[in-house]
The first five atom37 places (N, CA, C, CB, O) and aatype in JSON, in Angstrom:
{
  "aatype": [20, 20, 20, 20, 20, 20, 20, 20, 20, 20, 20, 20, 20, 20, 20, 20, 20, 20, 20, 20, 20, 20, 20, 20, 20, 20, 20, 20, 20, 20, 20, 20, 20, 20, 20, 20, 20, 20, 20, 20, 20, 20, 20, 20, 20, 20, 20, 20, 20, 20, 20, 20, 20, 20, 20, 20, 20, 20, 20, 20, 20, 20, 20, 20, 20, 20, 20, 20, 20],
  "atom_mask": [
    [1, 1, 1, 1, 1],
    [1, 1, 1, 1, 1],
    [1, 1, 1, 1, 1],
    [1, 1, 1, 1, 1],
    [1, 1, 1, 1, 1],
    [1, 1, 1, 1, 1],
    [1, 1, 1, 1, 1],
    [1, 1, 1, 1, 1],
    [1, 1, 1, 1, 1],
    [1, 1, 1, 1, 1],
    [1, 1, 1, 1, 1],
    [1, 1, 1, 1, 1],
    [1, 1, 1, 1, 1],
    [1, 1, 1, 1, 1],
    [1, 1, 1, 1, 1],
    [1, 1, 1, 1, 1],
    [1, 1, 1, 1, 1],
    [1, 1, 1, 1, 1],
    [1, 1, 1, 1, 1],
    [1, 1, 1, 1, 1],
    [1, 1, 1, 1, 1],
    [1, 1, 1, 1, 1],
    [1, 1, 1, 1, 1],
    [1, 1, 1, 1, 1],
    [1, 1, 1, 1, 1],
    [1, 1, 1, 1, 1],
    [1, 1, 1, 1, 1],
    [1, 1, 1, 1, 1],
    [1, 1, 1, 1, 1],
    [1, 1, 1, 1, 1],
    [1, 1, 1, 1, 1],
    [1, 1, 1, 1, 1],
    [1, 1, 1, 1, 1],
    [1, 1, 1, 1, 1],
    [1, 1, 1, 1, 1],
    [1, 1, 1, 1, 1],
    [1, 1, 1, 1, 1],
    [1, 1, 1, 1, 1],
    [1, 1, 1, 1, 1],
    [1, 1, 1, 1, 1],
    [1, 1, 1, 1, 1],
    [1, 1, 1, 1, 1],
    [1, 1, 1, 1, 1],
    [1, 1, 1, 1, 1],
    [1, 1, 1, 1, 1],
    [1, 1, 1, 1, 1],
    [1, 1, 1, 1, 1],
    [1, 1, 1, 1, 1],
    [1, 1, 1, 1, 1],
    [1, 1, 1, 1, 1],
    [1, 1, 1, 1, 1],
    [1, 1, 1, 1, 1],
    [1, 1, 1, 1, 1],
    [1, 1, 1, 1, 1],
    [1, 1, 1, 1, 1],
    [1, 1, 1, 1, 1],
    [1, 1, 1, 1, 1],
    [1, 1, 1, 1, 1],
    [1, 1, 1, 1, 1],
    [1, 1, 1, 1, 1],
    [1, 1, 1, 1, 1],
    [1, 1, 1, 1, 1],
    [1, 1, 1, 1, 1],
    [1, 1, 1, 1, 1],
    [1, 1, 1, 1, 1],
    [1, 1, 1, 1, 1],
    [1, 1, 1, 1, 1],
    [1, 1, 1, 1, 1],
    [1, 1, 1, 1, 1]
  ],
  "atom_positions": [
    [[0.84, -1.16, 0.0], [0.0, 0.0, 0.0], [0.89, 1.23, 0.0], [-0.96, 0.0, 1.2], [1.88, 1.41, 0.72]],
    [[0.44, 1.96, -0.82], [1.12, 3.24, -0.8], [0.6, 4.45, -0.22], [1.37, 3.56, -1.96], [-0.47, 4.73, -0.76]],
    [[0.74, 4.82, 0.18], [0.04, 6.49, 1.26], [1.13, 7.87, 1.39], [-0.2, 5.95, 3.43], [2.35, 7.98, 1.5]],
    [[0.05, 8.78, 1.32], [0.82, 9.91, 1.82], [0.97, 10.1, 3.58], [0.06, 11.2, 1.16], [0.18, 9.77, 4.47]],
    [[2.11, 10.67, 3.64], [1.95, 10.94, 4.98], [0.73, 11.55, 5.83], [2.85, 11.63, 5.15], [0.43, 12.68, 5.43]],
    [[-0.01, 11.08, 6.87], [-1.19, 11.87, 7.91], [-0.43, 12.87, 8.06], [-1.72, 11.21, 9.46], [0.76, 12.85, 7.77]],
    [[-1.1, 13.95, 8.55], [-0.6, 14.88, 8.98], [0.22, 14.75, 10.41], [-1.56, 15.69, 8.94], [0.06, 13.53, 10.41]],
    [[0.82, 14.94, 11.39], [1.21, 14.83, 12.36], [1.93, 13.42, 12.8], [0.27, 15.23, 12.96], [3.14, 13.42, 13.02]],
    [[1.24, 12.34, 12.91], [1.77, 10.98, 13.41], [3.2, 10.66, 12.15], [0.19, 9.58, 13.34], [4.08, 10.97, 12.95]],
    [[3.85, 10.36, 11.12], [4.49, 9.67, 10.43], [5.87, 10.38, 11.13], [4.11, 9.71, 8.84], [6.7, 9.66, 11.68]],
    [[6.07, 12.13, 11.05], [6.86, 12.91, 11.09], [7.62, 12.84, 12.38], [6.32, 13.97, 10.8], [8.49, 13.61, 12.77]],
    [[7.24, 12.02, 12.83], [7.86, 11.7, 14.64], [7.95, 10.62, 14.45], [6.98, 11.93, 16.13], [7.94, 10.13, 15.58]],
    [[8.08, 9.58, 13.52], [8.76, 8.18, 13.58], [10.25, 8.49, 13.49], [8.27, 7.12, 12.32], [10.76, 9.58, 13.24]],
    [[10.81, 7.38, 13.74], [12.29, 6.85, 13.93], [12.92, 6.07, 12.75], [12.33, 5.88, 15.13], [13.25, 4.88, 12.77]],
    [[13.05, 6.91, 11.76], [13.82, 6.64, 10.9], [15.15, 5.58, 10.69], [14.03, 7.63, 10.8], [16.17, 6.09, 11.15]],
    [[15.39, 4.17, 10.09], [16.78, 3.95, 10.21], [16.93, 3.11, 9.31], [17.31, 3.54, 11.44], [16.0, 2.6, 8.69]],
    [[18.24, 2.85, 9.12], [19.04, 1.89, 7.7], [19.5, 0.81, 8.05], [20.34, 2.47, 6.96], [19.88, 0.54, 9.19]],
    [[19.53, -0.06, 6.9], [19.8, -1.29, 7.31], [21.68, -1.51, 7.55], [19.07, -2.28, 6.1], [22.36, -0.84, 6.77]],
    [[22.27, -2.2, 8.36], [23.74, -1.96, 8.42], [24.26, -2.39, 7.43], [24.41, -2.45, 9.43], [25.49, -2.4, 7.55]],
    [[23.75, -2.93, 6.04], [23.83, -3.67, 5.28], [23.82, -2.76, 4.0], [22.93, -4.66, 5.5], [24.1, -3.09, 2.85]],
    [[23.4, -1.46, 4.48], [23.59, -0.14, 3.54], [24.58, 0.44, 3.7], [22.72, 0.86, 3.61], [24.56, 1.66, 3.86]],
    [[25.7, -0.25, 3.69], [27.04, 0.62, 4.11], [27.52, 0.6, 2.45], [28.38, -0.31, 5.5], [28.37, -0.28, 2.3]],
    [[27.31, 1.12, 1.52], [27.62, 1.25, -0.03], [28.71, 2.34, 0.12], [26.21, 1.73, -1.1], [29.39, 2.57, 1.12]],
    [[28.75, 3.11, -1.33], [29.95, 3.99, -1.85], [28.62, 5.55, -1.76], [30.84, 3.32, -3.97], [28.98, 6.7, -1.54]],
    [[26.94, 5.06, -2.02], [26.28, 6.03, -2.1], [25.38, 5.37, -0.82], [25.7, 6.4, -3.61], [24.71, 4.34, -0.72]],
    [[25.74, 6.67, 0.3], [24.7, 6.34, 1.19], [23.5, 6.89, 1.32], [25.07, 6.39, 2.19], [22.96, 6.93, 2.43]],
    [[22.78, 7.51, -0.09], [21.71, 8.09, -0.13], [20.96, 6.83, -0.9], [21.8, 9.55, -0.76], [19.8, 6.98, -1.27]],
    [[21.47, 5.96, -1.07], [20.65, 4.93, -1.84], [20.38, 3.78, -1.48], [21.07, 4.67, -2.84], [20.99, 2.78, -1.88]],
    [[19.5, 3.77, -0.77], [18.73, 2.39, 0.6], [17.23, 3.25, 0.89], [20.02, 2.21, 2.82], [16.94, 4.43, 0.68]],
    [[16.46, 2.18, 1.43], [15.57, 2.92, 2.01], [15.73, 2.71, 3.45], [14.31, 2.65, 1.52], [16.6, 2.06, 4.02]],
    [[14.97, 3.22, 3.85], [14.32, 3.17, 5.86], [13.22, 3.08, 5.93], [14.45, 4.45, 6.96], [12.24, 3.28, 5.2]],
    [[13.49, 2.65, 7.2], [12.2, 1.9, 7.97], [11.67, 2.78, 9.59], [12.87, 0.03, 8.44], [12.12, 3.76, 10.19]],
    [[10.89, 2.15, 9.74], [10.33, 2.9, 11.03], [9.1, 2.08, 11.84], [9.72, 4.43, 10.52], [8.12, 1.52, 11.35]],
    [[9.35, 2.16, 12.71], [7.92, 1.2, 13.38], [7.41, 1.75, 14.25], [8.08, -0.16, 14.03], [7.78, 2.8, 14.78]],
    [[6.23, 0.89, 14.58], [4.8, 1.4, 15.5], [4.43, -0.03, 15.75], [3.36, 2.44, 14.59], [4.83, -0.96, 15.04]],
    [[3.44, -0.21, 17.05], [3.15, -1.14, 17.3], [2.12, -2.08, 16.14], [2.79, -0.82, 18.46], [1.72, -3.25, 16.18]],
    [[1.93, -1.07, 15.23], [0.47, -1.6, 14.41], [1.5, -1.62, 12.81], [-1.4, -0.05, 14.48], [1.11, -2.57, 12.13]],
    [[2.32, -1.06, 12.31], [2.69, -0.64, 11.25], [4.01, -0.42, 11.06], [2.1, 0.26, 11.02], [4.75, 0.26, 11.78]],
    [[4.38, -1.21, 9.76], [6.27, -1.11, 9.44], [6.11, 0.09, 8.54], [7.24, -2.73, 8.41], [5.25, 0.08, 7.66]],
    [[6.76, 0.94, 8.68], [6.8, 1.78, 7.05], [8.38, 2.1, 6.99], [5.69, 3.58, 6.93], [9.34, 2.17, 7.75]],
    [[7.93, 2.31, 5.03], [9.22, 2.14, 4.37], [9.28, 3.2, 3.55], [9.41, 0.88, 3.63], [8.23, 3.47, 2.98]],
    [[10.39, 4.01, 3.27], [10.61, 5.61, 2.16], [11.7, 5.03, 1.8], [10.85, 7.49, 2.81], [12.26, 4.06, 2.32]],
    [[12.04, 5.72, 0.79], [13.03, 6.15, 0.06], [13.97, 7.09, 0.46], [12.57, 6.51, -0.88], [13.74, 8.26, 0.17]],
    [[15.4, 6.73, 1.31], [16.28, 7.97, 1.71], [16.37, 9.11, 1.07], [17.47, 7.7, 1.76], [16.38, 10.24, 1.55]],
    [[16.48, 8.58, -0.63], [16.63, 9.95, -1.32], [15.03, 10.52, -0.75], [16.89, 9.82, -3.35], [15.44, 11.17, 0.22]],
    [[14.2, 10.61, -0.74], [13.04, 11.53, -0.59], [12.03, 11.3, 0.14], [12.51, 11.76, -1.59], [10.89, 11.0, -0.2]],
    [[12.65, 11.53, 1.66], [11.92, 11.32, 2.79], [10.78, 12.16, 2.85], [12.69, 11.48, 3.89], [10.06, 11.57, 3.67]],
    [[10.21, 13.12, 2.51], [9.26, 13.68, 2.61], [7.91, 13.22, 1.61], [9.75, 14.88, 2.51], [6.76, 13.68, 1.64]],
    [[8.45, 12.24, 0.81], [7.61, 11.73, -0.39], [6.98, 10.36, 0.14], [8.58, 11.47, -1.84], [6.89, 10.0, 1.31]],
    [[6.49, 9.57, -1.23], [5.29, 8.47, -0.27], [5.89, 7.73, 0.27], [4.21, 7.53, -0.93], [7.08, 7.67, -0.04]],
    [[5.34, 6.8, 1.37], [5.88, 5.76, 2.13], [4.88, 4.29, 1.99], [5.98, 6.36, 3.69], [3.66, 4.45, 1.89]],
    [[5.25, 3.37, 2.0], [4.05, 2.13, 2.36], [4.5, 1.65, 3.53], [3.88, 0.77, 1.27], [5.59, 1.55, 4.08]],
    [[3.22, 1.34, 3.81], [3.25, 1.09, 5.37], [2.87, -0.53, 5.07], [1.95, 2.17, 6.49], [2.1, -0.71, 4.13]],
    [[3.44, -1.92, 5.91], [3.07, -3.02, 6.13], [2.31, -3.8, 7.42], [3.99, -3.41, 5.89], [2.73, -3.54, 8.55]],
    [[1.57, -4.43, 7.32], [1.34, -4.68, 8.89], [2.37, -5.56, 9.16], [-0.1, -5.33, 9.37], [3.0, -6.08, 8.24]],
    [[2.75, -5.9, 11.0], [3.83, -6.76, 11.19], [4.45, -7.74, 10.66], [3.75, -7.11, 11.89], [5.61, -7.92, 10.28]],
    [[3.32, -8.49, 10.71], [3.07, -9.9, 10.42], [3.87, -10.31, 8.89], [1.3, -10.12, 10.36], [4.67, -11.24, 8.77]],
    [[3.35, -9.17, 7.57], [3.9, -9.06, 6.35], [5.27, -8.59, 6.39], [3.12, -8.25, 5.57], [6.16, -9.08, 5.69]],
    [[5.43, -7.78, 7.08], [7.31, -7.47, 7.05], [8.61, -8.66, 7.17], [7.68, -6.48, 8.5], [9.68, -9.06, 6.7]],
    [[7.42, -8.87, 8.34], [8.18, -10.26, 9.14], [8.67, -11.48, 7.76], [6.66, -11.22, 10.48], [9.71, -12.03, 7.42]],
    [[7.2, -11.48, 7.26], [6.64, -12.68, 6.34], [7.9, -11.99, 4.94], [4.3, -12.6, 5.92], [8.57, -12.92, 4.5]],
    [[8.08, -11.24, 4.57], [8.94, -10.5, 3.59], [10.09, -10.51, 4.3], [8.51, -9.07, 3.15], [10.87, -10.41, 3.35]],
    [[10.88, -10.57, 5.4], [12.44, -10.85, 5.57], [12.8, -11.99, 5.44], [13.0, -10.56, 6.73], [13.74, -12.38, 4.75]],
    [[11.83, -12.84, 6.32], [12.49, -14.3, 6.22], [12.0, -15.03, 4.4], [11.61, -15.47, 7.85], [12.38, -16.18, 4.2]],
    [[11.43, -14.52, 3.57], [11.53, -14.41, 2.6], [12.95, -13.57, 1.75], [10.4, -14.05, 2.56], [13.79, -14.34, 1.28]],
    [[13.16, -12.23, 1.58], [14.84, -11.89, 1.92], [15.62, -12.92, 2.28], [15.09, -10.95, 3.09], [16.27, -13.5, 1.4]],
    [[15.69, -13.24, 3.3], [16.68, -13.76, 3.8], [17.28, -15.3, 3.3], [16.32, -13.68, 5.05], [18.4, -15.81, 3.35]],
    [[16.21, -15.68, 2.88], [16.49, -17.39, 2.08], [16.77, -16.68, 0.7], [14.79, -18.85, 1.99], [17.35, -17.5, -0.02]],
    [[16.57, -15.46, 0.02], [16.95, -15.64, -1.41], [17.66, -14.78, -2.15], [15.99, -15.79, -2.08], [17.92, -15.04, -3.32]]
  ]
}
């Protein structure tokens, strides 16, 4: 799902990179951020632009997917 930011709640999440983004361009990874209800994900280059948000369960279900391939 793709969304614009709510007004108020997104802008006070906790932004961070994976340690695995240690490249030559460190503007090129995205971040993540969590809430008890919701993973969301931007684009470093353009944090102020859209984000999708996942519920837990799917993030979870998408690493250990990552992670085998």
């Amino acid at each position: 799902m793709i969304s614009e930011p709510p007004a108020g709640g997104v802008h006070e999440l906790q932004w961070f990179k994976s340690s695995y983004s240690s490249n030559s361009s460190e503007a090129d990874c995205v971040e993540v951020a969590t809430t008890p209800a919701t993973v969301h994900v931007r684009d470093s280059k353009n944090p102020p632009g859209p984000r999708l948000g996942f519920a837990p369960a799917t993030w979870d279900a998408f690493l250990a997917y990552a992670a085998e391939n």
